[in-house]
N, C-alpha and C positions, 0 to 999 in steps of 0.2 A: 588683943594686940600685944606681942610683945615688946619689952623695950628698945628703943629704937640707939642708933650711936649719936653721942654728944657732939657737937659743934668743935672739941678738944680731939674726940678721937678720930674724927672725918680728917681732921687734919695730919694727923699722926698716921692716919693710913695712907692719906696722899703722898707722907715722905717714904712711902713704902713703897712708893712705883716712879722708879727714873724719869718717867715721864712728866708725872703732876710735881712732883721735887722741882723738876728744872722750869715749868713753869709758873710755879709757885715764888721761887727765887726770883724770877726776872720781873714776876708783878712788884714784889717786896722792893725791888729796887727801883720804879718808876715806870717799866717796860709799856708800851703802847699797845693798846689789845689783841694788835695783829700779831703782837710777838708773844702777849700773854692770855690764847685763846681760850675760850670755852669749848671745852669738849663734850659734845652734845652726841655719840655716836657711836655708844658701846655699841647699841642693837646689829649696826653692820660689824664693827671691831671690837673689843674691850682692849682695854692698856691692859699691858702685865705686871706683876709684882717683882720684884726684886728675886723674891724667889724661886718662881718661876724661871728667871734667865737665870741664877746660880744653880738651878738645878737641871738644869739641860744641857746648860756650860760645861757644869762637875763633870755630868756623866760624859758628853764628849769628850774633854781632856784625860779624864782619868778610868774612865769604864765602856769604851766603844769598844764593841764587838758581836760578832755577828749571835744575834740570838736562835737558840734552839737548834743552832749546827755547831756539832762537835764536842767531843767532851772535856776541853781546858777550864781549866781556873779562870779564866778570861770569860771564856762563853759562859759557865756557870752564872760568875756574877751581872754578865750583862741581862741572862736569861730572868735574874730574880729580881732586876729592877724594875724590868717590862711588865714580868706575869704580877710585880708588887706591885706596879702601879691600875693594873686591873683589879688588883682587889681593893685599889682606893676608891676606884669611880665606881663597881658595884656596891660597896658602902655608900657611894655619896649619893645614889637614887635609890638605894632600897632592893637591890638586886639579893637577891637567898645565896646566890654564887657566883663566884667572878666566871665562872664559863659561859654565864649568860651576856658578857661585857664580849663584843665583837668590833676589831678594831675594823675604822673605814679613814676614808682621807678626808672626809665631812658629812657632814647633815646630809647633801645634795647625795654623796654617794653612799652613805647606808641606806636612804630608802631605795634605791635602786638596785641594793643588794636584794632587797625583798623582792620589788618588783619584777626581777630581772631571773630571780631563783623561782618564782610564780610560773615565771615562763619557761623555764630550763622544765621545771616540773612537767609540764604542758605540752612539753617537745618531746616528752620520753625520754628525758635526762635524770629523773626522778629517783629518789631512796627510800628506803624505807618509811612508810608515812605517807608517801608526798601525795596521796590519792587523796584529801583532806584539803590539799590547791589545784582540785579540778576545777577550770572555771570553760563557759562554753555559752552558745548563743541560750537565752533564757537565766542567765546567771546577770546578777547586777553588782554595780562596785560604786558605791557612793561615799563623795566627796563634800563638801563645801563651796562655794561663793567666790570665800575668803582666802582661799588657799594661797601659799607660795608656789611660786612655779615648780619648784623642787616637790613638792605632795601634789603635782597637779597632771605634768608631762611625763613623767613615768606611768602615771595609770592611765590617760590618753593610752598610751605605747603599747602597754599589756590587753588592757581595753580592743583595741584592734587586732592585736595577735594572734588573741581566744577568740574572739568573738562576742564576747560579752557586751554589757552595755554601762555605761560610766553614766552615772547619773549625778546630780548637784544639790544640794540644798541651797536657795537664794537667799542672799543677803537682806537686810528690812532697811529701811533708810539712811542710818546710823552705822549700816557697814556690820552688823552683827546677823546672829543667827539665834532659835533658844532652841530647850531641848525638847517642848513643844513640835517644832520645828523636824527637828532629828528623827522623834517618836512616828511621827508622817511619814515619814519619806523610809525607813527604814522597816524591810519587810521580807520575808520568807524567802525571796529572789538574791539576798543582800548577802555576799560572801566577803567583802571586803569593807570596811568602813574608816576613811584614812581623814584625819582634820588636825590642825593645828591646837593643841593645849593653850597659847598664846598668839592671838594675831601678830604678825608684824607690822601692822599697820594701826588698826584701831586701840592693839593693847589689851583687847577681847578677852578675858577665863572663860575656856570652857568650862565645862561643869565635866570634870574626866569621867569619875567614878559612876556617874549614873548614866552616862553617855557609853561607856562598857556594857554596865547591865544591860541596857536596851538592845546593845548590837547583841550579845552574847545570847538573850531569849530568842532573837531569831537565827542563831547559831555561826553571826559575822564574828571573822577576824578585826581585833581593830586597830589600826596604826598610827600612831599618834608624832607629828613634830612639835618636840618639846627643847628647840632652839633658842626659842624665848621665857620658856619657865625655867629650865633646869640652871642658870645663871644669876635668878633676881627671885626666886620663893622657892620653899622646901620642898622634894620632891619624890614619893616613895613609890616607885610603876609597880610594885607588890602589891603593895595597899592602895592603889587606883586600880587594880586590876588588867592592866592594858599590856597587851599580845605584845605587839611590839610598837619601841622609841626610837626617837632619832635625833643627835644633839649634836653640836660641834663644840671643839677646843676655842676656837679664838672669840668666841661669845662671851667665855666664860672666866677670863682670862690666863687662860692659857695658847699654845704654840699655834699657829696656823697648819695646815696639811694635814690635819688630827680628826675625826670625830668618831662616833660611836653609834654602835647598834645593840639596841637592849632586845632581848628577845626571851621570852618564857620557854626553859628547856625542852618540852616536847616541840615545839613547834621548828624552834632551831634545828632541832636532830632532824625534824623532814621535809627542809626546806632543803633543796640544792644549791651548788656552789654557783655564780655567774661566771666565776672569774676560776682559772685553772691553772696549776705551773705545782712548783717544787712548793715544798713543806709543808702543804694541804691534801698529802698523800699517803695512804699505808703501803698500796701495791700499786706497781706499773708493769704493763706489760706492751708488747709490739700492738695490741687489740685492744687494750681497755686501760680503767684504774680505777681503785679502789679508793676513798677521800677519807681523811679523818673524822673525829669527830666533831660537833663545834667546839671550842668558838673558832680552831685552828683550821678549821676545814675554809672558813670563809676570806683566811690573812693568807694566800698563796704571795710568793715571790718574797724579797725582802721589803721588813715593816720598816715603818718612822720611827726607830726607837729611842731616838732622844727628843721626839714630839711627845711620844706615852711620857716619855718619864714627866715632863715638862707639865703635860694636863694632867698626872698625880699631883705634882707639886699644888696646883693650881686648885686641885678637888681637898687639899689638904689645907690649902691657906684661908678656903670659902668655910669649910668646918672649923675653923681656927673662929675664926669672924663671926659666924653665927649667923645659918642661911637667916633664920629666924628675923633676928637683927637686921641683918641687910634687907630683907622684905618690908619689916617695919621704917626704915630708913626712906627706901624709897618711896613706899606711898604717901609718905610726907612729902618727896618732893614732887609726885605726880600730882596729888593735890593742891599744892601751888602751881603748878604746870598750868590746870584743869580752871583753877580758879583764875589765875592771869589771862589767858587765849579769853574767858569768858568775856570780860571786862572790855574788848578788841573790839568794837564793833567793825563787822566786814569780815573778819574771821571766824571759819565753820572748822569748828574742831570734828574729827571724823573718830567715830566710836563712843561708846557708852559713856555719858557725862556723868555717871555715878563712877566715884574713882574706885567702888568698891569693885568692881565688874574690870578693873582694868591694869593693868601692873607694867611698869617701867619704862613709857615713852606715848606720847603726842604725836600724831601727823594732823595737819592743819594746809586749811585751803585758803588762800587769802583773793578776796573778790578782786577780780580787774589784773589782778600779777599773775604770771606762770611762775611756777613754783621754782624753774633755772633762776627768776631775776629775783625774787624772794632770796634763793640760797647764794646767788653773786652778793649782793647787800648785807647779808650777815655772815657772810664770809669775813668783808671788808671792814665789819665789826668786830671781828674778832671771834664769831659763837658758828661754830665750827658744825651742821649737820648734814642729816642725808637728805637730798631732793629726790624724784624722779616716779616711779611707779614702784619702787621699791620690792621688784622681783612679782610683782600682783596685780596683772592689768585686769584681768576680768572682774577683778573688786572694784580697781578704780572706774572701769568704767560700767558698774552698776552703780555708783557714787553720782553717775553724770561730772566726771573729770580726769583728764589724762594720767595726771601727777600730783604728789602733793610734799608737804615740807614736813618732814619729822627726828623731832627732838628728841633722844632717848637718854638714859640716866645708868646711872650705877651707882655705888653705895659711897665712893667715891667723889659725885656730885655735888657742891655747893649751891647753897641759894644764891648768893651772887650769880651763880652761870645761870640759874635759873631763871632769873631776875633780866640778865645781859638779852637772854631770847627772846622774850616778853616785849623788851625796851626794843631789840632791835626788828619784833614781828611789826608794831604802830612807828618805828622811823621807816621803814620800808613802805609804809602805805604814805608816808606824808614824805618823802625820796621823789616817789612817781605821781604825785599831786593828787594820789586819791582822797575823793573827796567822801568823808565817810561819818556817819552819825549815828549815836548811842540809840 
């Protein structure tokens, strides 16, 4: 394990985002928790750094312009902050070349670029290659349990389109799956194999790297959301081997409206475009049109480019930081997470209680509460999280439960906050008069 950040420098980061500053300041002065909350809630948002918003700001006030149309001085430099901010985020996963970095508006919409070019392919919309995403009745596509809706409803879609058949790996009681598990269900029928790197719910590692081999011996593609790794541990899609990724910006603290699609160069070049319009074209004719190559083939219309430059800044200030660090950081604090919920009797932590098997956030069931009057209650504490099903009902309800309460961290994180959700999970049971024993 590497060295984790000191108790000096957590705080010295937190003066490094407008946000923990000002509520930092207002605890310092006396402020009552509802004004000096705990922020329990990267996993759905992350706060942003300072630099972040001066680097998005910059480039608004002083370098907006329309990129990759036209040949001014203007365009020029707007063109080299965009395409420079794609060679930061292929350095910050491990990408061999930024053309493999494919800009989307999030997580939810780059797998649907895949999804959605599966299907263009399939429709006889296809390019060079694209006989390689033939799928058709007797073809299978397996998923996960565990999934986000976003890796779940798009292959439903594609699923029905072909013909094919979507199949699942089920959850074990703890909300997990192993690769056990995978090596089953995964079989010569198996073109597609799409799961989460990180649950958003239980906190779940897969195990990437051997979870590629498997697919890749029975010759699946395999798609990985890596929404919750690429923000809180180091993350190389080279060195895991996996086809194609899918991340968002405001995870990871950077811009909202931002995220990405990683994709291994052959595959990108024969996948088709879903989406079509200007600057994703060589040739256009009254009859047809010819596409670029990627990664431009797949960013028609105009891009977010003061979101790109904003998630460079952000992929810049994570390697400043030391993903390294910040993973050893938070398992520290998952570990106290892990170890306090323990301690609760009445509350069922969901996912692996070994904190090695898990990275950056808690969901927890509290017996006799629904998880809305749980999150009403530590609201009114001050520890700010997410309730609800958290984008993942068919987990929740292999769990045997609608919704649950989850805590999530960043590097960011104090133990006081961690300490605030703890105190405020057992005031919540003795709030609604639950009566509950060790």
């Amino acid at each position: 394990m590497h060295a984790s950040l000191s108790t000096g420098e957590v705080a010295g980061l937190r003066a490094a985002f407008p946000y923990f500053a000002a509520i930092d300041e207002r605890a310092a002065a006396g402020a009552t928790p509802q004004f000096a909350p705990a922020y329990l809630d990267s996993a759905a948002t992350s706060q942003r750094p300072l630099a972040v918003l001066d680097a998005e700001r910059n480039f608004l006030e002083h370098s907006n312009a329309a990129v990759h149309r036209g040949t001014s001085g203007a365009v020029g430099a707007a063109t080299g902050a965009f395409e420079g901010a794609r060679a930061l985020i292929a350095g910050f996963v491990g990408a061999a070349a930024p053309e493999q970095i494919v800009w989307a508006e999030n997580a939810t919409d780059a797998l649907n670029l895949v999804t959605l070019g599966v299907g263009e392919a399939n429709a006889g919309n296809g390019v060079a290659g694209s006989e390689r995403y033939e799928l058709g009745a007797g073809d299978e596509i397996l998923i996960t349990e565990a999934e986000h809706h976003a890796n779940l409803i798009p292959w439903q879609r594609l699923a029905k389109k072909t013909g094919a058949t979507l199949r699942f790996i089920p959850v074990r009681e703890d909300g997990t799956w192993t690769l056990d598990d995978a090596r089953e269900a995964l079989t010569e029928k198996t073109k597609f194999f799409a799961f989460a790197h990180v649950s958003n719910v239980t906190g779940f590692v897969a195990p990437v790297a051997e979870l590629v081999e498997l697919a890749h011996a029975v010759g699946a593609i395999t798609v990985v959301d890596a929404c919750q790794s690429v923000p809180h541990i180091p993350v190389d899609f080279a060195e895991l081997g996996v086809d194609f990724a899918a991340f968002s910006g405001h995870k990871m603290l950077g811009p909202n409206g931002i995220g990405v699609l990683y994709g291994k160069p052959e595959l990108l070049a024969a996948l088709p475009a879903s989406r079509t319009g200007g600057s994703a074209i060589t040739r256009v004719t009254m009859e047809s049109a010819d596409f670029m190559p990627p990664p431009l083939r797949f960013e028609a219309g105009t891009q977010p480019v003061s979101q790109v430059v904003g998630l460079g800044a952000a992929a810049e200030f994570l390697t400043d930081l030391g993903m390294d660090r910040v993973a050893a950081r938070e398992h520290e604090l998952v570990e106290r997470l892990v170890a306090g919920i323990s301690e609760l009797p009445g509350v069922r932590l969901l996912g692996p209680a070994d904190t090695s098997q898990r990275v950056a956030l808690t969901a927890v069931s509290v017996e006799g509460l629904h998880a809305h009057d749980v999150g009403q209650f530590l609201d009114e504490q001050g520890v700010l999280v997410r309730v609800g099903h958290h984008c993942a009902q068919p987990l929740h309800r292999a769990l045997g439960m609608a919704s649950s309460t989850r805590a999530s961290v960043h590097a960011t994180t104090t133990e006081d906050e961690v300490d605030r959700f703890i105190d405020a999970l057992r005031g919540a049971q003795q709030y609604f008069g639950l009566e509950v024993s060790a």
